[in-house]
C-alpha positions as CSV (number, residue, x, y, z in Angstrom):
1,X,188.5,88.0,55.9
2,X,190.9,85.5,56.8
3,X,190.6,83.2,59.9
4,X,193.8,85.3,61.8
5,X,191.9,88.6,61.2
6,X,188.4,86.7,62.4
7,X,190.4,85.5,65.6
8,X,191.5,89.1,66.4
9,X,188.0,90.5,66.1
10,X,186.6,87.9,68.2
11,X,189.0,88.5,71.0
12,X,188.8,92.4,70.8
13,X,184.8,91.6,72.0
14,X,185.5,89.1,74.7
15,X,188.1,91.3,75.9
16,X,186.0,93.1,78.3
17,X,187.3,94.7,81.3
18,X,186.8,92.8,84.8
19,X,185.5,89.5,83.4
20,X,187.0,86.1,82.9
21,X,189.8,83.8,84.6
22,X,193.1,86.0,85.8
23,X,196.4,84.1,83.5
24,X,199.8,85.4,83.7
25,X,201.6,87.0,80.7
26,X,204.7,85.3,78.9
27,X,207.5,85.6,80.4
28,X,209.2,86.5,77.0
29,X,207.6,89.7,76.0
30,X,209.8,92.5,76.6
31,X,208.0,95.1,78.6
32,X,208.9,98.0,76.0
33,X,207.6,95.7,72.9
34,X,204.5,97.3,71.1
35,X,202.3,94.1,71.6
36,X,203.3,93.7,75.1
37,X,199.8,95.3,76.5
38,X,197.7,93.3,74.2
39,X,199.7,90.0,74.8
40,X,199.3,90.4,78.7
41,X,195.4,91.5,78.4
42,X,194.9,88.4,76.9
43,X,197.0,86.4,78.9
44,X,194.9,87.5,81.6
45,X,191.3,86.7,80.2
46,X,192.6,83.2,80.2
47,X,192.5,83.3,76.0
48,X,196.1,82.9,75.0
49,X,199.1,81.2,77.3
50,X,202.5,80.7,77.1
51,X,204.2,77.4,75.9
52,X,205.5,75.4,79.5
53,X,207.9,75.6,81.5
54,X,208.7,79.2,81.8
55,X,205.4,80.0,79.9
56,X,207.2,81.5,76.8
57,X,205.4,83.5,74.1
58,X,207.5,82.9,71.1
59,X,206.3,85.7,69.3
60,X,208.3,85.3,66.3
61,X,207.1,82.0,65.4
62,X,204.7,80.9,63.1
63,X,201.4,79.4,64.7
64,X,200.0,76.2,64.4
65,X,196.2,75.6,63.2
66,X,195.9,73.0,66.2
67,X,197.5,76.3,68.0
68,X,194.7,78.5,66.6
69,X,192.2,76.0,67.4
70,X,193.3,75.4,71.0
71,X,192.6,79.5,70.6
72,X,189.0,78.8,69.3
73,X,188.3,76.6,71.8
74,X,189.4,78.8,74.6
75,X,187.2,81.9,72.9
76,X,184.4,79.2,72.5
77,X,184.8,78.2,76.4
78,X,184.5,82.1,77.5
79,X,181.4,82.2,75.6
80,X,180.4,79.6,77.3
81,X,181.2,80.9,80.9
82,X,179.9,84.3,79.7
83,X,176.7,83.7,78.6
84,X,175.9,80.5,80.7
85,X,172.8,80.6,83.1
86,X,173.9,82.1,86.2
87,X,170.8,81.4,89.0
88,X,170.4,84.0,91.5
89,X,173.8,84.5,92.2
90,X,174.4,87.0,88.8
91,X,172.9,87.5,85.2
92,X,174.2,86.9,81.6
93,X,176.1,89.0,79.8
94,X,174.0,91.0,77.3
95,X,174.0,88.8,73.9
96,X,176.5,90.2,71.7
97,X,175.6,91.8,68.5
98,X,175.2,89.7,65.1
99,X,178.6,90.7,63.3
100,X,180.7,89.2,66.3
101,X,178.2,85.9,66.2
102,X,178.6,85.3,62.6
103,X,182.5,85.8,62.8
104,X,182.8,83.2,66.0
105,X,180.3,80.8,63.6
106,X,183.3,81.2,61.1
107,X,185.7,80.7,63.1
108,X,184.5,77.5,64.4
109,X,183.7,76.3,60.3
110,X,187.2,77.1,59.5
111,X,189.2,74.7,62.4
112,X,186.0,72.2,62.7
113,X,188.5,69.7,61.9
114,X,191.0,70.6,64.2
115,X,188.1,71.5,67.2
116,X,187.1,67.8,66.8
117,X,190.5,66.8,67.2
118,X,190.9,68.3,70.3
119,X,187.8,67.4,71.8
120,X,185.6,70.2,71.2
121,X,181.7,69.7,71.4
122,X,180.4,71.5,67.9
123,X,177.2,70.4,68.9
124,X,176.7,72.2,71.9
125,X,178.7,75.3,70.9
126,X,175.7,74.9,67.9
127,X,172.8,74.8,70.0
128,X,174.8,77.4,72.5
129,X,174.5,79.7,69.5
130,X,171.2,79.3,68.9
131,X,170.1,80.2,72.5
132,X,172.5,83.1,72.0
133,X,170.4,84.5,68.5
134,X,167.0,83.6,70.5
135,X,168.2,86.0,73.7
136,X,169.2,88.5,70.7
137,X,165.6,88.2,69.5
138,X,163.7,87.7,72.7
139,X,165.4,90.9,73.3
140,X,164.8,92.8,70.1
141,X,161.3,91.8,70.9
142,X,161.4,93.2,74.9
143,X,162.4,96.0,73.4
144,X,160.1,96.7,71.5
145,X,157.3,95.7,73.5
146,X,158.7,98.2,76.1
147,X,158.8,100.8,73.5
148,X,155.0,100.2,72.9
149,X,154.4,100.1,76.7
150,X,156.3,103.4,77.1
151,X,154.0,105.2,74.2
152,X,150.8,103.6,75.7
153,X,151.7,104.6,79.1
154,X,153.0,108.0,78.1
155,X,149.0,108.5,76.2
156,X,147.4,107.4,79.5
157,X,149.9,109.5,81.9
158,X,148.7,112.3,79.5
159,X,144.9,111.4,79.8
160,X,145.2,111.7,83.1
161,X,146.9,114.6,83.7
162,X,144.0,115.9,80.9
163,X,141.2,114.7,83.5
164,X,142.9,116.2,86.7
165,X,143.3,119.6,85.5
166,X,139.8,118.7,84.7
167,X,138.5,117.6,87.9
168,X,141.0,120.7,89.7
169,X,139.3,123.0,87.7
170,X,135.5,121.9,88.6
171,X,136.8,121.5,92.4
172,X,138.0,125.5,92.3
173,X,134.6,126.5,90.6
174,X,132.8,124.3,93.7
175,X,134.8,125.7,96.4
176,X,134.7,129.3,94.7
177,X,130.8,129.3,94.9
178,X,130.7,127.5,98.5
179,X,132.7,130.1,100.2
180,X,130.4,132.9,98.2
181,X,127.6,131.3,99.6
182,X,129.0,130.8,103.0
183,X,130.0,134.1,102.7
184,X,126.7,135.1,102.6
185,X,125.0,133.0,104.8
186,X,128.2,134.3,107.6
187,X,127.3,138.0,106.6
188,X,124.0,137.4,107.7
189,X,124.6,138.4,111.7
190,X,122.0,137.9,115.0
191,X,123.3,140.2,117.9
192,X,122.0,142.2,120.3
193,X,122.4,142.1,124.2
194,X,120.1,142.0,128.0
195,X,119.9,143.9,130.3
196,X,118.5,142.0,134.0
197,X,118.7,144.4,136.7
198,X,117.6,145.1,140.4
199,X,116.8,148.9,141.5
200,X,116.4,150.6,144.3
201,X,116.2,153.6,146.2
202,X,117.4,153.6,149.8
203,X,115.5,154.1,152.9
204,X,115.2,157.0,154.9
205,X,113.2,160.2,155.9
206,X,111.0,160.1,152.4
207,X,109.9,156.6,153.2
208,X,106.2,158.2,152.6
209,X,107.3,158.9,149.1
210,X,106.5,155.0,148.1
211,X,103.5,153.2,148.4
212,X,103.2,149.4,149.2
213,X,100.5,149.4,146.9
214,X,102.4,150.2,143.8
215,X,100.3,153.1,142.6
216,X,99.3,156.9,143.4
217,X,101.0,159.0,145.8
218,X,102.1,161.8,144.2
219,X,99.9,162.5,140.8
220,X,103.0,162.1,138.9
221,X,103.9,159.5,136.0
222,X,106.4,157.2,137.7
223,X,109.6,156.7,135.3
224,X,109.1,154.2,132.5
225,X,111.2,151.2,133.5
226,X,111.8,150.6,136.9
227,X,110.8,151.6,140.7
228,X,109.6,155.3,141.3
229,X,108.0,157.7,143.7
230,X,104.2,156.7,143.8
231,X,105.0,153.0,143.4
232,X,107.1,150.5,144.8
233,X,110.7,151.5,146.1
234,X,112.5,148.5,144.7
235,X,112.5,145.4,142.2
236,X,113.5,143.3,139.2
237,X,113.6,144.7,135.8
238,X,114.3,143.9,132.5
239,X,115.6,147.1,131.4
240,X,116.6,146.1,127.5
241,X,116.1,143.1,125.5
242,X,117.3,143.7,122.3
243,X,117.7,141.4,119.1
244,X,119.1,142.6,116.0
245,X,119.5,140.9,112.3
246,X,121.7,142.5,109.9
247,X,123.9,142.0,106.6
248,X,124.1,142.6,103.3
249,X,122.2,142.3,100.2
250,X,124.2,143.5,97.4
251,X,128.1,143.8,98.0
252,X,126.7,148.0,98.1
253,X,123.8,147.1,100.0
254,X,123.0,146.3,103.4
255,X,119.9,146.2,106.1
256,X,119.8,146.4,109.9
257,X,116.4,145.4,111.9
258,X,116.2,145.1,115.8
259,X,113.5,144.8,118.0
260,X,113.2,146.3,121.9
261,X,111.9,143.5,124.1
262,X,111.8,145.0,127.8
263,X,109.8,144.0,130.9
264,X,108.1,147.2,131.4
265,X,106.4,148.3,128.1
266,X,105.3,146.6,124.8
267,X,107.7,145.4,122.4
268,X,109.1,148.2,119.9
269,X,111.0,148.6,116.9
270,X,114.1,149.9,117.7
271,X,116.0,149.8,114.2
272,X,114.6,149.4,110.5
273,X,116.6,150.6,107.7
274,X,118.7,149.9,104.6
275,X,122.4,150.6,103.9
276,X,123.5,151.7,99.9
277,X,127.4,151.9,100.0
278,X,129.9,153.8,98.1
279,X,128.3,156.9,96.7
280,X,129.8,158.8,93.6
281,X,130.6,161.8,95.9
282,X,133.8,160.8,96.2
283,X,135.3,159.2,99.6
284,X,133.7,156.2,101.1
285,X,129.9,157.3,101.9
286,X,126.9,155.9,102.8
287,X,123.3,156.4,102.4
288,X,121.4,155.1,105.3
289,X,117.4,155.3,105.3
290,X,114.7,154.4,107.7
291,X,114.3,154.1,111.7
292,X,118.5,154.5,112.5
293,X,119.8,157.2,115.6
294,X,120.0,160.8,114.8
295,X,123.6,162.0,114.2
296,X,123.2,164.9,117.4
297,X,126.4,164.2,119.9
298,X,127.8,161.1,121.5
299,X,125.5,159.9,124.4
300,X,122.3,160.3,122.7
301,X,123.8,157.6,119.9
302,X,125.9,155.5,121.6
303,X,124.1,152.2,123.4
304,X,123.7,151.4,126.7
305,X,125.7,148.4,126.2
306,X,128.9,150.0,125.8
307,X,128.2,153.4,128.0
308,X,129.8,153.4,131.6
309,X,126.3,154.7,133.3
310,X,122.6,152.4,132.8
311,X,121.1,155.4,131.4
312,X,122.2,159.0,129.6
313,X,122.7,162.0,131.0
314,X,119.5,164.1,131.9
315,X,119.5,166.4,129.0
316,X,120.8,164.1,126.6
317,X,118.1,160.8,127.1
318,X,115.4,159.5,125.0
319,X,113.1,158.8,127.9
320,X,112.5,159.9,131.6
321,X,114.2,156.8,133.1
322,X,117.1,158.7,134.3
323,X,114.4,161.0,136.2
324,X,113.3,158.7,138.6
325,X,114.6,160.7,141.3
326,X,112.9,164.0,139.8
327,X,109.2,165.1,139.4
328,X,108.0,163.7,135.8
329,X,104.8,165.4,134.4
330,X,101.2,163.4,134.7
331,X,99.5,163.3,131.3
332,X,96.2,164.7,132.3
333,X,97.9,168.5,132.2
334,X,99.3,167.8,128.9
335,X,96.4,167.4,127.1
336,X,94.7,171.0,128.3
337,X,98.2,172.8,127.5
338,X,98.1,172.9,132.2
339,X,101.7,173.4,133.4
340,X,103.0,170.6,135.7
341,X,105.4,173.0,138.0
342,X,108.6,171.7,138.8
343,X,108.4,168.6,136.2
344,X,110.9,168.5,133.4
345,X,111.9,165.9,130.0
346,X,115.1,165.5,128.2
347,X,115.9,167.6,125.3
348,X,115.1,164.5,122.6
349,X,112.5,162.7,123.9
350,X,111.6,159.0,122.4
351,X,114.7,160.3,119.4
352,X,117.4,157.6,119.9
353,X,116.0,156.6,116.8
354,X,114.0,159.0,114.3
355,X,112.3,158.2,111.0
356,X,114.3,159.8,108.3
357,X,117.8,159.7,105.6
358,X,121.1,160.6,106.4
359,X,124.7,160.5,104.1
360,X,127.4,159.5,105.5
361,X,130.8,161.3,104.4
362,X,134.1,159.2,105.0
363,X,136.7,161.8,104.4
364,X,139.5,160.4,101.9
365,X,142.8,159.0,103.9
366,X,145.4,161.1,102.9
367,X,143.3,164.5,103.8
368,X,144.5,164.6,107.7
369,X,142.6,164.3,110.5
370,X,140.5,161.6,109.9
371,X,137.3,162.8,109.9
372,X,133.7,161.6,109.0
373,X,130.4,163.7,108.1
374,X,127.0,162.8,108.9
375,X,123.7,165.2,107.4
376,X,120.0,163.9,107.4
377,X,116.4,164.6,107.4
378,X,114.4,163.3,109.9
379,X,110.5,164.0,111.0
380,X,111.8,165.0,114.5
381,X,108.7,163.0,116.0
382,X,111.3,160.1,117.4
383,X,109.6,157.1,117.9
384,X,107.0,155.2,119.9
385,X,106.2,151.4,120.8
386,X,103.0,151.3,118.0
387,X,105.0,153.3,115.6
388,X,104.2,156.8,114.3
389,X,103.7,159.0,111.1
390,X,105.1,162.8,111.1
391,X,102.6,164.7,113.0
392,X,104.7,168.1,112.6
393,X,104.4,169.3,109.0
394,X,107.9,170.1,109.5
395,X,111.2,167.7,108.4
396,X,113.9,168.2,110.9
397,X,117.8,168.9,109.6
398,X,120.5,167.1,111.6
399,X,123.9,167.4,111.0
400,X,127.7,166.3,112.6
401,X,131.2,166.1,111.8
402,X,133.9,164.4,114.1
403,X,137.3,164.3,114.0
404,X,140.4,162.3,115.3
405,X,143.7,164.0,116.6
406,X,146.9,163.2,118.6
407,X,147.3,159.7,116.8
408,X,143.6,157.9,118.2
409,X,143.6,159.4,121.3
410,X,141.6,162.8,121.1
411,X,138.0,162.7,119.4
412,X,136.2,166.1,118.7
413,X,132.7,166.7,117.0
414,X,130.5,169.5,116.9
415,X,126.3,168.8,116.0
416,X,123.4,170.5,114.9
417,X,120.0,170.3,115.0
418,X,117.5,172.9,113.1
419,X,113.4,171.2,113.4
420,X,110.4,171.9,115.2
421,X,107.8,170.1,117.9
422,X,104.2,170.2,117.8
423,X,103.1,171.7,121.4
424,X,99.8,173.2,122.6
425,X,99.6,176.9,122.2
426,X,97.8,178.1,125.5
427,X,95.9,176.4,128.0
428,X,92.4,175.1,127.7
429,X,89.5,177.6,128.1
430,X,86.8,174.8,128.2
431,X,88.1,172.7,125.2
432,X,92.1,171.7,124.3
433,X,93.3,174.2,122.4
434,X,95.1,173.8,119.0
435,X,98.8,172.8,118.5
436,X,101.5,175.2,116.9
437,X,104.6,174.9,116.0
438,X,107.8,175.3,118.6
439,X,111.5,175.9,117.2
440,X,114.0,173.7,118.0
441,X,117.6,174.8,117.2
442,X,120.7,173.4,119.3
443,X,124.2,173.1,118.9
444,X,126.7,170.3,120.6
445,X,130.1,169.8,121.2
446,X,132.0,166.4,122.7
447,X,134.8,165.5,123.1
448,X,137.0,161.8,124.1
449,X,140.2,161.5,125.3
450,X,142.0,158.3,125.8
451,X,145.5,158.5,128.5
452,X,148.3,156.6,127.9
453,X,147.1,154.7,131.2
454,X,143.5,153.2,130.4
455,X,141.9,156.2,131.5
456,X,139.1,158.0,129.3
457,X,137.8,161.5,129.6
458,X,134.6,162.2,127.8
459,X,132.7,165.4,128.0
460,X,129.5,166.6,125.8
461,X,127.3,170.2,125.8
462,X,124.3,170.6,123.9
463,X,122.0,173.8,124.1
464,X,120.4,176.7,122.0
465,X,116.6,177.3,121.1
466,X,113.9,175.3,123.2
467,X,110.3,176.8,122.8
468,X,108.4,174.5,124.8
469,X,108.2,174.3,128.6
470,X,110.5,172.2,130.7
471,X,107.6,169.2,130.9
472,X,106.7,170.2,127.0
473,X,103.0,171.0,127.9
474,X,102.9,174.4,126.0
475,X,104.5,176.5,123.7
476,X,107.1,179.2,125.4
477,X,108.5,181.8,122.6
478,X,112.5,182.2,122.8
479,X,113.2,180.0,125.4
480,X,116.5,178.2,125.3
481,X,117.5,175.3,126.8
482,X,121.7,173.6,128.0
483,X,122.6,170.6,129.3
484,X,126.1,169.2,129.9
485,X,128.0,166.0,131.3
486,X,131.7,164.5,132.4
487,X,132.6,161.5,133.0
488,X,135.4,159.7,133.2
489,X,136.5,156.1,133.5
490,X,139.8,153.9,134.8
491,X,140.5,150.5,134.7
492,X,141.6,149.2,138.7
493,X,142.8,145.8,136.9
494,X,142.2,143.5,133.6
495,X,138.7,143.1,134.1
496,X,137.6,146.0,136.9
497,X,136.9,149.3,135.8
498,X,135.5,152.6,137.8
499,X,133.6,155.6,136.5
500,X,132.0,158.7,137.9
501,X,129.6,160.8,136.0
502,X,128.6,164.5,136.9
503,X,125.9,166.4,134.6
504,X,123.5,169.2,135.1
505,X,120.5,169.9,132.4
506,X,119.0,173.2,132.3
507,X,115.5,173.4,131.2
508,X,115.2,177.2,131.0
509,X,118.4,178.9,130.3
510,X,117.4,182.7,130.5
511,X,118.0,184.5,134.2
512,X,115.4,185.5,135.5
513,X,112.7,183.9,133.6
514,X,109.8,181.9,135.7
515,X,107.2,179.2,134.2
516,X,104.3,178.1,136.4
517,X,105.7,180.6,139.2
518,X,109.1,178.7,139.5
519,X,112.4,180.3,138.3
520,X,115.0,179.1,135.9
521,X,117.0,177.5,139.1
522,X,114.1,175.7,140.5
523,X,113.6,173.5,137.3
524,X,117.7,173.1,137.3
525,X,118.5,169.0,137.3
526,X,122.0,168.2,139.0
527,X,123.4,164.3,139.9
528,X,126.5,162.7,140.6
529,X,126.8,158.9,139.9
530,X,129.4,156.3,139.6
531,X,130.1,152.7,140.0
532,X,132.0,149.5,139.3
533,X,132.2,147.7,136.1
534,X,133.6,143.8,136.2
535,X,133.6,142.5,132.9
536,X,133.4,138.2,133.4
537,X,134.6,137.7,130.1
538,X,133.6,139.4,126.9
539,X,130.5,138.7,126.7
540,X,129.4,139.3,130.5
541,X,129.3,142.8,132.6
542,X,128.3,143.2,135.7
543,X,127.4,146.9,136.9
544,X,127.1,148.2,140.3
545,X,126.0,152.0,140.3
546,X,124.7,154.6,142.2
547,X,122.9,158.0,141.1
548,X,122.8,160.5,143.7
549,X,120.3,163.7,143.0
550,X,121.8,166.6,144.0
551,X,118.8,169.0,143.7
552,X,114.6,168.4,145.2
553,X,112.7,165.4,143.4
554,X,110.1,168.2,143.6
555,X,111.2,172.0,143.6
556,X,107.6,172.9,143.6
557,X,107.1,171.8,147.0
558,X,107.4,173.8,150.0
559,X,108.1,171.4,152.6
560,X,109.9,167.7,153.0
561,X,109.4,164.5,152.1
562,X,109.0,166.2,148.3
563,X,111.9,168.1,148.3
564,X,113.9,165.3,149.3
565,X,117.4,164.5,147.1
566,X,116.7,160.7,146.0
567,X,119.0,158.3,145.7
568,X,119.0,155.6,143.3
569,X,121.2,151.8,143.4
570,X,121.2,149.7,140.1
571,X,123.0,146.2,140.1
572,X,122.8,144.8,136.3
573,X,124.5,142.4,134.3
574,X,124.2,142.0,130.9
575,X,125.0,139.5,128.4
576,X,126.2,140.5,125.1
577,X,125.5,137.8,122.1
């Protein structure tokens, strides 16, 4: 290649944009000739100028070699300027590539001569080139050492992202097996709730019906659970202590166990049995066995804790603590098969809870209303503080099925109840006589209604064959029994409620029928009760109520104070937990 066609190259490459000293073109170039662009790029870079005064360009004469090598020299200063150390104040140019070096090196071997002439320094355009090919190797080598950094660090970035899906995956199968076993510990639930309480019955004419000494009186069994007629009109009470442990054992099996704690009897069991869920009868069902409540109504079921009056309606109790204002029977007259007259117990004695197995039948969701069915066996014998085996040769049938109308607001069931007691057959002639078998066979019917306003209506009957006595001392073929209740409830404010509660329980159903020479109406039980209910917060109540009798506490009495209509006060509060 000859030196003019190494001299173009060469300024081509330093002829980049936005570097070098500004010049000014020749003044001699016609605007319109071909070279005029090129002539006044390089004009500006400083590289070529035009012959003094008026800076002509001559471009039709032939050059000079001290001309080309005042261009060499120019080309060799803006290398130098290009390429020089610049401090902090800017970097070199990047080196330039090996073709472009080794034509420059040319250049300078071809006008050495003329270079020296004119005062060039070949020494230190020499050594400048040598610093120039080691930043072009120092380079090459950065480069490559980056390129081996990049791989390394691109095999460690991927290790790591290797160990934390690792590590994320042995933290998901941690946390996955803490909250199963915090799920189960969580499931596994304490509750229950007390019941502290002061009774009462208020003073008046049948002062003479309560003895400072606590005991005797009237030759009756004073109510279990709180003041009565024989003993002491008032005190303190715990009526129920009650613990419970529950939760689940398999994700289809559960358990349930709560004990009865109160301050006037021993401590009983009050639940024991097992859960097994989801049955293949289609629906969701349950299988519940052990001590659980009897599927008959609503009040005989329900809990204290959440029922507007401290205890159940007559007919409808498990124990004669509602009777305290009515004539119990003594035990003495139970054992001969002796009648007590004008003593009377609830139609399920001590049956809260019963001993037995039940299904529960969750009707599907898209089969309107929504309705459940409950059906069980049970021994029918109900329960006691030391517990007890089935004493009946008989296994009681219990059955319900309630529904849900009107969008939540109306509940309906309907119950029944086919089983048998174990009652003396006929008084004692010298020795207790033997035991025989009396049927048992009752319908029921409640019903809840929930207004628009906060008020709820609830109303329950219960009645059919009864073949005991009213105080259950002896057998008594056909008889038949009814008992019924109302009550109702309003809230006076966010945490004030007010109920009243009217029920009547029937004994002895049939007109005209008389046991112990008393009729049908003289063993009739009738109250009226109500009273304020101030919930604290939810887990505090506070209860203020009154029961009122409205018939005799003793019908078989001829004259006052025993034919007196008691009246009972209860203030309670109970804490739920």
């Amino acid at each position: 290649m000859s030196a003019r066609w190494r001299l173009a190259a060469v300024l081509l490459a330093l002829a980049a944009p936005g570097a070098g000293a500004q010049g000014q073109a020749p003044g001699d170039v016609p605007r319109d000739h071909w070279a005029y662009a090129a002539v006044e790029d390089l004009a500006a870079k400083g590289l070529i100028k035009g012959y003094p005064p008026q800076g002509r360009f001559f471009g039709n004469r032939t050059v000079t070699r001290y001309e080309m090598a005042t261009i060499v020299q120019r080309i060799l200063q803006r290398v130098d300027e290009l390429y020089a150390p610049k401090g902090q104040a800017g970097q070199p140019a990047p080196p330039l590539p090996d073709r472009q070096m080794e034509e420059i090196r040319r250049l300078v071997d071809s006008f050495k001569v003329e270079l020296t002439v004119i005062g060039a320094d070949l020494q230190r355009v020499r050594d400048q080139m040598s610093e120039l090919r080691g930043q072009v190797e120092s380079a090459r080598q950065a480069t490559d050492r980056a390129a081996a950094g990049a791989a390394e660090a691109k095999a460690a970035a991927d290790q790591a992202q290797s160990d934390i899906r690792e590590l994320q995956e042995t933290i998901t199968l941690q946390r996955v097996e803490f909250e199963n076993l915090s799920k189960q510990v969580n499931s596994h639930k304490i509750s229950g709730y007390l019941q502290a309480r002061f009774e009462s019955f208020l003073p008046g004419a049948n002062d003479s019906l309560f003895t400072e000494g606590g005991a005797g009186g009237s030759g009756t069994t004073p109510s279990t659970g709180g003041p009565a007629v024989g003993g002491p009109r008032s005190g303190f009470l715990v009526r129920r202590a009650r613990l419970k442990l529950s939760g689940p054992v398999t994700t289809r099996a559960g358990y349930t166990a709560q004990l009865d704690v109160p301050s006037t009897g021993s401590v009983a069991v009050k639940d024991a049995f097992v859960e097994i869920n989801d049955l293949p009868i289609g629906g969701r069902s349950v299988l519940t066995a052990g001590l659980f409540p009897p599927p008959f109504g609503y009040e005989l079921v329900h809990s204290s804790s959440t029922r507007e009056s401290p205890e159940r309606a007559l007919g409808f109790s498990d124990s004669t603590a509602p009777s305290a204002i009515f004539r119990t029977p003594s035990s003495t007259p139970a054992i001969a098969g002796d009648i007590t007259r004008g003593s009377a117990l609830p139609l399920f004695l001590n049956q809260d809870r019963d001993v037995g197995l039940m299904v529960t039948w969750n009707v599907p969701d898209n089969i309107k209303p929504r309705t459940r069915i409950k059906f069980g066996a049970f021994n029918g014998e109900g329960r006691t503080a030391g517990g007890q085996r089935n004493v009946n040769d008989h296994i009681d049938l219990v059955g319900r099925i309630e529904s849900t109308f009107l969008g939540d607001t109306l509940d309906l069931g309907l119950s029944g109840y086919y089983g048998a007691l174990s009652v003396r057959g006929a008084p004692a002639a010298g020795a207790p006589t033997p035991f025989r078998r009396a049927y048992r066979m009752l319908a029921g019917a409640d019903a809840r209604w929930f207004s628009p306003w906060g008020t709820t209506l609830r109303a329950e009957w219960a009645g059919g064959l009864m073949e005991t006595t009213p105080g259950r001392e002896r057998y008594l073929q056909g008889n038949h029994a009814h008992a019924w209740y109302v009550a109702v409830k309003h809230p006076l404010g966010n945490r004030l409620d007010v109920a009243l509660k009217y029920d009547e329980f029937y004994p002895i159903s049939q007109a005209g029928k008389t046991v112990g020479g008393l009729r049908r109406m003289d063993y009739v039980r009738k109250t009226l009760q109500g009273g304020l209910l101030y919930y604290l917060d939810d887990a505090t109540r506070f209860r203020l109520w009154y029961l009122q009798g409205l018939t005799p506490y003793d019908p078989s009495a001829a004259t006052a104070p025993r034919r007196a209509r008691l009246g009972l006060l209860t203030a309670e509060v109970q804490i739920t937990y």
